[in-house]
C-alpha positions as a printed NumPy array, in Angstrom:
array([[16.119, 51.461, 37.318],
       [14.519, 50.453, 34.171],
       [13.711, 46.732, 33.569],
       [15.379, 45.069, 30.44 ],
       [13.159, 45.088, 27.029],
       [13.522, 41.864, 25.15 ],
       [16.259, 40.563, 27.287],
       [18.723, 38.494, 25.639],
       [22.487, 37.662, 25.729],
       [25.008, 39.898, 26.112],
       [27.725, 40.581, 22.817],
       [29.164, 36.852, 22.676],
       [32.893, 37.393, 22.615],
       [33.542, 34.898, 19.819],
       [31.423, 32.972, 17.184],
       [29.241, 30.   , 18.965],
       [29.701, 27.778, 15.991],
       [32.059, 24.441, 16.637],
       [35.672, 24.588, 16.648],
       [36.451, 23.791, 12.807],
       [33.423, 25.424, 11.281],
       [34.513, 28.666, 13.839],
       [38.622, 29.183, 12.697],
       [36.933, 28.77 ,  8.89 ],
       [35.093, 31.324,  9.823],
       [37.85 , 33.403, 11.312],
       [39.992, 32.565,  8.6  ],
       [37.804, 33.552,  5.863],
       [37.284, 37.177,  8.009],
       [41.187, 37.944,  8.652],
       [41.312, 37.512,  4.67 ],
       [39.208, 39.501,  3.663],
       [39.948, 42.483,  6.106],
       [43.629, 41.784,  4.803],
       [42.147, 42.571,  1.15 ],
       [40.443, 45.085,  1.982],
       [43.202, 46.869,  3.592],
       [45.551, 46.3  ,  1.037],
       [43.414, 47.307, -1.766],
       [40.48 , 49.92 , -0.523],
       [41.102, 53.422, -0.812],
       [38.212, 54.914,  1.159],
       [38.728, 56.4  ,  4.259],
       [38.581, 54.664,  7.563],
       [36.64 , 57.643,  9.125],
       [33.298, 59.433,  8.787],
       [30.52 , 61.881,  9.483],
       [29.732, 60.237, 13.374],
       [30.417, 62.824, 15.705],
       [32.499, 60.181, 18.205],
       [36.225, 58.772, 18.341],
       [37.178, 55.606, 18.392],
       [40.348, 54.425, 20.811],
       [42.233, 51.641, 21.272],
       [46.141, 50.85 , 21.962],
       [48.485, 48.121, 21.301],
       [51.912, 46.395, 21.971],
       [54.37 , 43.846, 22.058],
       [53.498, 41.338, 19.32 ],
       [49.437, 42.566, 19.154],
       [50.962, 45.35 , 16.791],
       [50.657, 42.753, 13.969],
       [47.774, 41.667, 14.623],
       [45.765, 45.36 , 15.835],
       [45.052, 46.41 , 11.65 ],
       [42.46 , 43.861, 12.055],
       [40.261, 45.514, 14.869],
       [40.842, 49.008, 13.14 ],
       [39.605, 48.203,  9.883],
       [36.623, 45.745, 11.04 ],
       [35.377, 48.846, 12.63 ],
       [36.029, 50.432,  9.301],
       [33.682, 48.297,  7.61 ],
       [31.265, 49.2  , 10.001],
       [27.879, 50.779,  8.989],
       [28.941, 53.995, 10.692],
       [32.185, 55.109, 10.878],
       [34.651, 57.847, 13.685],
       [34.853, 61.166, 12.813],
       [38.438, 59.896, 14.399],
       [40.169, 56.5  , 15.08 ],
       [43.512, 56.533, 17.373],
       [46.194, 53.874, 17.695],
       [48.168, 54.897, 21.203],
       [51.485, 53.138, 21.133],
       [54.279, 53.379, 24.144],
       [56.985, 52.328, 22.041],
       [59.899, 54.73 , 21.87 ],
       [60.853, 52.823, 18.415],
       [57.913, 52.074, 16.635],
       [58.568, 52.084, 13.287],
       [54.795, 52.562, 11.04 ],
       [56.997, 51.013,  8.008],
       [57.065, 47.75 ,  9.703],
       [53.549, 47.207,  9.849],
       [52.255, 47.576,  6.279],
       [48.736, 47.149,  7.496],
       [48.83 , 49.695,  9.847],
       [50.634, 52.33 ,  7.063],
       [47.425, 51.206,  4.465],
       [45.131, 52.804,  7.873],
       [47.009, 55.294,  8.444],
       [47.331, 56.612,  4.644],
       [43.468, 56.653,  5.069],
       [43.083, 58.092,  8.048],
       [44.084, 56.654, 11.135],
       [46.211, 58.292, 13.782],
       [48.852, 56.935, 15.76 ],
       [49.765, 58.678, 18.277],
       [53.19 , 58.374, 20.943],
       [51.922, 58.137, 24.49 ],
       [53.922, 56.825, 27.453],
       [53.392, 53.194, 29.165],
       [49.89 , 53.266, 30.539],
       [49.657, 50.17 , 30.826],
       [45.918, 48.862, 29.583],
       [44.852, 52.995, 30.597],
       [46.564, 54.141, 27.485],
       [43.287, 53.241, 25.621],
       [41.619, 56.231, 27.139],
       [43.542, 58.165, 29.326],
       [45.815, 60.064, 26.901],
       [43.031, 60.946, 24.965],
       [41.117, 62.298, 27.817],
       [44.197, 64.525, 28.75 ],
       [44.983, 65.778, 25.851],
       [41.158, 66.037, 23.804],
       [38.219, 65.761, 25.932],
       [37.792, 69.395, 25.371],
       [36.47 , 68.733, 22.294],
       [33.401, 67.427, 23.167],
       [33.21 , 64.353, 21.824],
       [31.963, 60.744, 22.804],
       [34.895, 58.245, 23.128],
       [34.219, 54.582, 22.236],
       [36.884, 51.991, 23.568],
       [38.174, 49.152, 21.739],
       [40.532, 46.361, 21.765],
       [43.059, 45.316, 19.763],
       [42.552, 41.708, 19.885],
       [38.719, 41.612, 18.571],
       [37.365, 41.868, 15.138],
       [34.027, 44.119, 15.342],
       [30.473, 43.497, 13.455],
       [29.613, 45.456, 10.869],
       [26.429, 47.14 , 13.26 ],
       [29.055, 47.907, 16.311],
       [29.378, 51.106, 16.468],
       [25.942, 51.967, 15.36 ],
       [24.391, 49.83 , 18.369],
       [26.6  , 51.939, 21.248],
       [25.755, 55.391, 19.426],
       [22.399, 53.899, 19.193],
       [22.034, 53.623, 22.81 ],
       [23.89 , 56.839, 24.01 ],
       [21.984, 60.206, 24.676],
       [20.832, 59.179, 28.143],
       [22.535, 61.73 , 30.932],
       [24.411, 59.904, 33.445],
       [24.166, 56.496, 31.499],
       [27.657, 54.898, 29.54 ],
       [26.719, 52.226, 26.701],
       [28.48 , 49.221, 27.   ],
       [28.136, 45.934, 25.402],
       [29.365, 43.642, 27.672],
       [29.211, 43.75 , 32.07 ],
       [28.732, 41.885, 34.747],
       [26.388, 42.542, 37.656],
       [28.224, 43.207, 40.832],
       [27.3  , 41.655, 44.088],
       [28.141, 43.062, 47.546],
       [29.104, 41.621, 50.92 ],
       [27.119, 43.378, 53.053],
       [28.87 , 42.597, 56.609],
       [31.9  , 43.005, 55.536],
       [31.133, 46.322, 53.429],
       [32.687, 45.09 , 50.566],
       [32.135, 43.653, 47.185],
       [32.327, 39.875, 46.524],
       [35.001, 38.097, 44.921],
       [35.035, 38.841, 40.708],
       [34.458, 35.495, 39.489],
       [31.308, 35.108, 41.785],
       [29.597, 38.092, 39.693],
       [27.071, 37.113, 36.773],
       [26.527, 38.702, 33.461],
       [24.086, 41.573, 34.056],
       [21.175, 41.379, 32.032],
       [21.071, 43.011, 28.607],
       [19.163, 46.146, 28.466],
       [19.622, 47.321, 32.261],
       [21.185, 50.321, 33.831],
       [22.341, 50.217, 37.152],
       [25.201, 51.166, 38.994],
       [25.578, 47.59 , 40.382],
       [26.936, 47.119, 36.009],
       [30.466, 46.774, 35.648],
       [31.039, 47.176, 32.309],
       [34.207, 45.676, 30.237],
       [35.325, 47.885, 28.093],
       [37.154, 45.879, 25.355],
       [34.368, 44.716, 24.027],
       [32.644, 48.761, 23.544],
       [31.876, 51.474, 25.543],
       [30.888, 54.775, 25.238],
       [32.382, 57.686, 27.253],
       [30.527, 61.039, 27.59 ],
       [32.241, 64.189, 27.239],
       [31.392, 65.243, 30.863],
       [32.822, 62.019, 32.244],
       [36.098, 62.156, 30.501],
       [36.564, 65.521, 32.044],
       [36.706, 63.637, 35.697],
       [39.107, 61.11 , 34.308],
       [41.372, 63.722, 33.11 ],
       [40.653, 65.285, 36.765],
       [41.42 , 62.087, 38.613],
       [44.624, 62.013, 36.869],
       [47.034, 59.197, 37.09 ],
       [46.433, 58.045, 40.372],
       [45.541, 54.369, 39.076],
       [48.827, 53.279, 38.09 ],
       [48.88 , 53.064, 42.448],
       [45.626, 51.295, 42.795],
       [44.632, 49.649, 39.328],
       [47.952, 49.91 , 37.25 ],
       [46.841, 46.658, 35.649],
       [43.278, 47.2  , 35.234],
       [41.386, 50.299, 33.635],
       [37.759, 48.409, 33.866],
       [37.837, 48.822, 37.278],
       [39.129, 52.681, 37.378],
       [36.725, 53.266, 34.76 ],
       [33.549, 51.931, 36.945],
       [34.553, 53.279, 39.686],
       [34.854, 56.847, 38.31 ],
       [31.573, 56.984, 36.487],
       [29.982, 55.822, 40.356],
       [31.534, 58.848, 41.685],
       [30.46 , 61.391, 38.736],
       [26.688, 59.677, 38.56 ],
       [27.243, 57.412, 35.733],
       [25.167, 54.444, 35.419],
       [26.529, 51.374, 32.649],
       [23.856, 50.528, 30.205],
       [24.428, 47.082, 28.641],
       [23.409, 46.893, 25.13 ],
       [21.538, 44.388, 23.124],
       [23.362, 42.742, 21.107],
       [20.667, 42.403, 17.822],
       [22.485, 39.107, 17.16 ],
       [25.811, 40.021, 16.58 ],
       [29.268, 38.776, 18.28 ],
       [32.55 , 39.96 , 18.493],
       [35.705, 37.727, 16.631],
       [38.548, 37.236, 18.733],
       [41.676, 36.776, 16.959],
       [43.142, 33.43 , 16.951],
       [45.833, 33.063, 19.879],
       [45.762, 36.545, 20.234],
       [44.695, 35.914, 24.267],
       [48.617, 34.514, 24.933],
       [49.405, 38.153, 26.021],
       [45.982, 39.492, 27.191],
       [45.601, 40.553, 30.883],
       [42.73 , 38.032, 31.059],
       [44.77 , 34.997, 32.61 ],
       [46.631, 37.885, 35.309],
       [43.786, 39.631, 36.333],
       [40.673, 37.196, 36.141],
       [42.67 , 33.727, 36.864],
       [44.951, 35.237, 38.969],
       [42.876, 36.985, 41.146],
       [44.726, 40.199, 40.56 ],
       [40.943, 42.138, 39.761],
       [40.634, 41.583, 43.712],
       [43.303, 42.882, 44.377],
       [42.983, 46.221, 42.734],
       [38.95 , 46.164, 43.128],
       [39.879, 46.591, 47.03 ],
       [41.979, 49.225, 46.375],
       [39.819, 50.962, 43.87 ],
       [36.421, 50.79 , 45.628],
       [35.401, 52.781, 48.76 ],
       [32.906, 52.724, 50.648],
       [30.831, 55.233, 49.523],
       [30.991, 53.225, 46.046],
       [29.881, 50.066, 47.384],
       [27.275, 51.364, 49.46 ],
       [25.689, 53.222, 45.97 ],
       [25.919, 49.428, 44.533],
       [24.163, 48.126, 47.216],
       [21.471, 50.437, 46.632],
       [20.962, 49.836, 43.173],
       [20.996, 46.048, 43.757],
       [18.281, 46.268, 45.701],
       [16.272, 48.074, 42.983],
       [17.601, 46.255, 40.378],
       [15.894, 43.908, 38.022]])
């Protein structure tokens, strides 16, 4: 594998500045994305040959405009951007924000309850025939302005997926296993291995060829990861030859709403040990054994 140029750290999550100087920060940004959505007329999309995906629900629909139109802003912009939402009701009236995207582009498409797969999945059912990179998103982040330049920036390599954010698994070898979640460190910026598991909320890039095996696979991880696309996602693109390629950041970070993580799967999954859970059901041994290989190369 390739050793990291420049290493440096991964795309922070949130601003490091202190707590007040931070939510003025924040503050100042959810204004002006609110002014620019209520007054710009230019369209959300552009010449880039790649969609952008993300879903939403439950009370996040109010707050989701924000993540769409930061990427908007961006200094490349979707030949497509998709909103997946489960709910039999939604009503696009009730979320002016949203309307103001969608008037300029976004789509918003009905899908059924995925669960945190919906972000992907339906699109790779029902489009990967177009041939298009998919970039992942979530709805509780506000994006820099070089985003989605950075992961198209990186892509290109066969059998490598972009990704701004992973951390480097670790394996158990008597027990031919992988080590508990929380033990795993970031991986280092600029690596590719197949011992990176990448987190997609933060952007990723998905190939064509690999969202061909993920409409393949099917549904089969609302048995074995209903809570938890990461880990079906890392554990397909180990099966199909797909390394994850963490990206330098070039000094940005990613805005995270304020209170937005009250409903995220963070405190289920990570705190309550739930990624186990599903990363035992998920990951076979010929997986693990393909980690341990790459760990030993691995820089």
């Amino acid at each position: 594998m390739p050793s990291p140029h420049n290493p440096g750290p991964q795309l922070a999550l949130d601003s490091l500045l202190p707590r007040v100087p931070r939510l003025a920060y924040k503050a100042g940004l959810i204004s002006m994305l609110r002014l620019r959505n209520r007054f710009s007329r230019h369209k959300i999309t552009g010449s880039a040959d790649v969609v952008v995906s993300m879903t939403s629900y439950g009370r996040r629909l109010g707050i989701v405009a924000h993540a769409l139109e930061s990427i908007a802003a961006g200094s490349v912009r979707p030949a497509r951007m998709i909103l997946w939402v489960d709910k039999p009701d939604f009503e696009v009236a009730t979320y002016p924000m949203l309307r103001n995207l969608q008037r300029r582009g976004l789509e918003i498409l009905p899908c059924e309850d995925l669960g945190p797969h919906k972000k992907y999945f339906p699109y790779c059912r029902d489009f990967t025939t177009d041939r298009m990179d998919l970039v992942l998103a979530d709805d509780d982040l506000m994006y820099p302005r070089r985003w989605l330049e950075g992961l198209l920036g990186a892509a290109g390599h066969a059998h490598e997926i972009p990704a701004y954010r992973a951390h480097r698994m670790r394996t158990d070898a008597a027990r031919c296993a992988l080590e508990d979640y929380n033990s795993w460190a970031p991986a280092p910026t600029g690596s590719t291995s197949h011992a990176n598991f990448l987190t997609g909320g933060a952007g990723a890039l998905l190939p064509p060829r690999l969202q061909s095996a993920i409409r393949e696979a099917g549904t089969a991880f609302r048995e074995v990861a209903p809570r938890a696309d990461d880990i079906w996602l890392n554990a397909l693109a180990i099966r199909n030859g797909y390394r994850r390629r963490v990206v330098a950041a070039a000094g940005q970070h990613l805005t995270m709403y304020p209170r937005s993580q009250r409903e995220a799967l963070h405190s289920e999954n990570v705190e309550g040990g739930r990624n186990d859970l599903q990363i035992a059901a998920v990951f076979r041994p010929h997986d693990i054994a393909t980690i341990a290989a790459d760990i030993v190369n691995a820089p």
